[in-house]
C-alpha positions as CSV (number, residue, x, y, z in Angstrom):
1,X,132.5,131.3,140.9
2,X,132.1,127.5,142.8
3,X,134.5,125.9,144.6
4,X,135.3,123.2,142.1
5,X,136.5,126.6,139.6
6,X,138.1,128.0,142.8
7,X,140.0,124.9,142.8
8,X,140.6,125.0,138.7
9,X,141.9,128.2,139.0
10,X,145.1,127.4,141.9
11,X,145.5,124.5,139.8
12,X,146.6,126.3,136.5
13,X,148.0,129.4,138.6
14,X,150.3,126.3,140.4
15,X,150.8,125.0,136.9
16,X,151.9,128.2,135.4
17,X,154.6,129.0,138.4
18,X,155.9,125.4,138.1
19,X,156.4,125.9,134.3
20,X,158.0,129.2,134.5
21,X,160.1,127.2,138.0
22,X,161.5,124.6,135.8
23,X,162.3,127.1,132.8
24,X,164.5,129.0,135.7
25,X,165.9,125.5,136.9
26,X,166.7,124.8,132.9
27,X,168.2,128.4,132.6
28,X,170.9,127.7,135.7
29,X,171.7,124.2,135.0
30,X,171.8,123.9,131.4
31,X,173.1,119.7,132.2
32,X,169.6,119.0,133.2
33,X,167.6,121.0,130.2
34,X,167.5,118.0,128.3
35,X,165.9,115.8,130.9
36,X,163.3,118.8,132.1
37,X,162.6,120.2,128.3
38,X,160.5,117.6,126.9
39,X,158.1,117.6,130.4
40,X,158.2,120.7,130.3
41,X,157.4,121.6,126.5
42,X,154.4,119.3,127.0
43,X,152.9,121.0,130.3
44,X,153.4,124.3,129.1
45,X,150.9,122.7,125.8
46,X,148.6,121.7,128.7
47,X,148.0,124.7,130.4
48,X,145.3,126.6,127.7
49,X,143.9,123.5,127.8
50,X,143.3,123.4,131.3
51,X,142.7,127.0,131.5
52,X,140.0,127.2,129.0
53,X,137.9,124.7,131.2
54,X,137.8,127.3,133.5
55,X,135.0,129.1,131.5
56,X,133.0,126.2,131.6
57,X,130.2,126.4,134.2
58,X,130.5,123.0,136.2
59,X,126.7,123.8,137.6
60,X,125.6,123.6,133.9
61,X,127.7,120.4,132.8
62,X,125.9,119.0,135.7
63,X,122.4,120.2,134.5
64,X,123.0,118.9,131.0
65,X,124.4,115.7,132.2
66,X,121.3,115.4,134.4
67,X,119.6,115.9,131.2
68,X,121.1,113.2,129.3
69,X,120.1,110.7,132.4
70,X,117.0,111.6,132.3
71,X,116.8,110.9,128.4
72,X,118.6,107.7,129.0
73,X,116.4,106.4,131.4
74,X,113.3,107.5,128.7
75,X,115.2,105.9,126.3
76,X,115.4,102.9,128.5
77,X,111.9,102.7,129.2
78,X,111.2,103.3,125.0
79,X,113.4,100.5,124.5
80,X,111.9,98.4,126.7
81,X,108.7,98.9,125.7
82,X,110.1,98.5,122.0
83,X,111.3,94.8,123.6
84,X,107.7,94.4,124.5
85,X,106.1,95.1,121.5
86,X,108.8,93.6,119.0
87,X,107.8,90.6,121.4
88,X,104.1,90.8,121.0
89,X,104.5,90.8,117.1
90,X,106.5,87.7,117.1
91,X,103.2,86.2,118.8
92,X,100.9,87.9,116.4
93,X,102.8,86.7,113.5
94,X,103.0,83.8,114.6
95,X,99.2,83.8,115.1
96,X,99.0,84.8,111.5
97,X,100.9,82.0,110.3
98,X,98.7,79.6,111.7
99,X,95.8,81.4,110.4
100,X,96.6,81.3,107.2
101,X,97.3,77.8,107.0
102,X,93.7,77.4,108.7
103,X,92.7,79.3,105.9
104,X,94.4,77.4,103.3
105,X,93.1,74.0,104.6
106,X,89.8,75.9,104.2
107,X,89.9,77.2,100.8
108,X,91.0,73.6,100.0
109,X,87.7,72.5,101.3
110,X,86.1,75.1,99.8
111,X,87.1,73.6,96.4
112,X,86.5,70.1,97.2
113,X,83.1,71.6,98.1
114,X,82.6,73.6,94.9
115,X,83.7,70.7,92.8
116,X,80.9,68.2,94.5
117,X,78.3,70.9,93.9
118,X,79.6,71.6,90.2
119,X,78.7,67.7,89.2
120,X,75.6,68.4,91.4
121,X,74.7,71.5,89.4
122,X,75.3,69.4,86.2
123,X,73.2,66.5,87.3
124,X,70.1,68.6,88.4
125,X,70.7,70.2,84.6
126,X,70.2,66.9,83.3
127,X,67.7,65.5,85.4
128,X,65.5,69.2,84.4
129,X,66.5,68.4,81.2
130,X,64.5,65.1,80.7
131,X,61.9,66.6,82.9
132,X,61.4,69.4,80.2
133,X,61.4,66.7,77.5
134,X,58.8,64.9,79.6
135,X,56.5,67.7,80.2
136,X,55.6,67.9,76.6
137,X,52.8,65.0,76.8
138,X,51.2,66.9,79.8
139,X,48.5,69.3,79.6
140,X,49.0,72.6,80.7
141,X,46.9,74.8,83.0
142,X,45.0,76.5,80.3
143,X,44.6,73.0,78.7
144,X,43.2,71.6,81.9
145,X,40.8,74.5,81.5
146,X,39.3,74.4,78.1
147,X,38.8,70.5,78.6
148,X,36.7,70.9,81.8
149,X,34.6,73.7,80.4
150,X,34.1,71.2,77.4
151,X,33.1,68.3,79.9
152,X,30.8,70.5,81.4
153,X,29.6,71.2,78.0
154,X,28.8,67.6,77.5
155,X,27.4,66.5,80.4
156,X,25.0,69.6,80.0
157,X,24.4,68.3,76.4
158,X,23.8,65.2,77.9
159,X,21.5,66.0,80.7
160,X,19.5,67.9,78.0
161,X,19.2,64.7,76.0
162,X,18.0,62.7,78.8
163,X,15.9,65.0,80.2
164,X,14.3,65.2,76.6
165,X,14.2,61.3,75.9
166,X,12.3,60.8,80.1
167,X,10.3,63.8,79.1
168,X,9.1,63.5,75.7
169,X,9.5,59.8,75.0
170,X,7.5,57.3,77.0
């Protein structure tokens, strides 16, 4: 048993012998009962209330109060850190609100952008359009082809006739 129950223990014992003192003092002068009585009603409600923290160890009230700083202080440190963080995503949301009016200014541009190139598109369609509608009076590649092979032709034809007039005719 420690010291501080040592000390619990005289008190209630002391408690107890005053109780049962003034129930004496009540019993021989019966003039002062109603003075003493209500004090005395209320201590003697006191004392299983004070004896009955007598069987609580004060070593392990200590330990669990030891406990409960030492999940404080965690606590503490959580919380700051909770501070810390909570802090940080302030900043990032911040952050994100200016990025997503950075992105909003660009997707504006984007559609500025996309509208230029949208009459561009349409102009190019027009301009291959009347190129298309030209390319009808040119001659193809296989055109080009048949008309050298018959230029070739005549100039051979050709060559043949002069050769035959210098030849043959003189």
């Amino acid at each position: 048993m420690s010291n501080s129950a040592k000390e619990m223990t005289e008190c209630v014992s002391a408690l107890t012998m005053l109780v049962a003192a003034l129930h004496n003092l009540m019993d021989r002068y019966p003039d002062l009962r109603s003075g003493l009585l209500q004090a005395t009603t209320r201590l003697s409600e006191a004392l299983p209330c004070a004896s009955s923290f007598l069987s609580i160890d004060i070593g392990e009230i200590n330990e669990r109060l030891t406990e409960v700083e030492r999940s404080l202080s965690l606590l503490e440190i959580d919380v700051a850190q909770l501070k810390i963080d909570v802090a940080q995503l302030r900043i990032d949301i911040a952050q994100l609100k200016i990025d997503i009016a950075q992105l909003k200014v660009d997707v504006g541009e984007i559609k500025e952008d996309v509208a230029l190139l949208g009459k561009d598109v349409t102009e190019v369609k027009v301009a291959i359009a009347g190129i298309n509608g030209r390319l009808d009076i040119f001659a193809s590649k296989e055109d080009l082809h048949k008309q050298t092979w018959r230029i070739y032709g005549a100039m051979a034809t050709l060559m043949a006739v002069f050769y035959f007039l210098v030849r043959f005719v003189h």
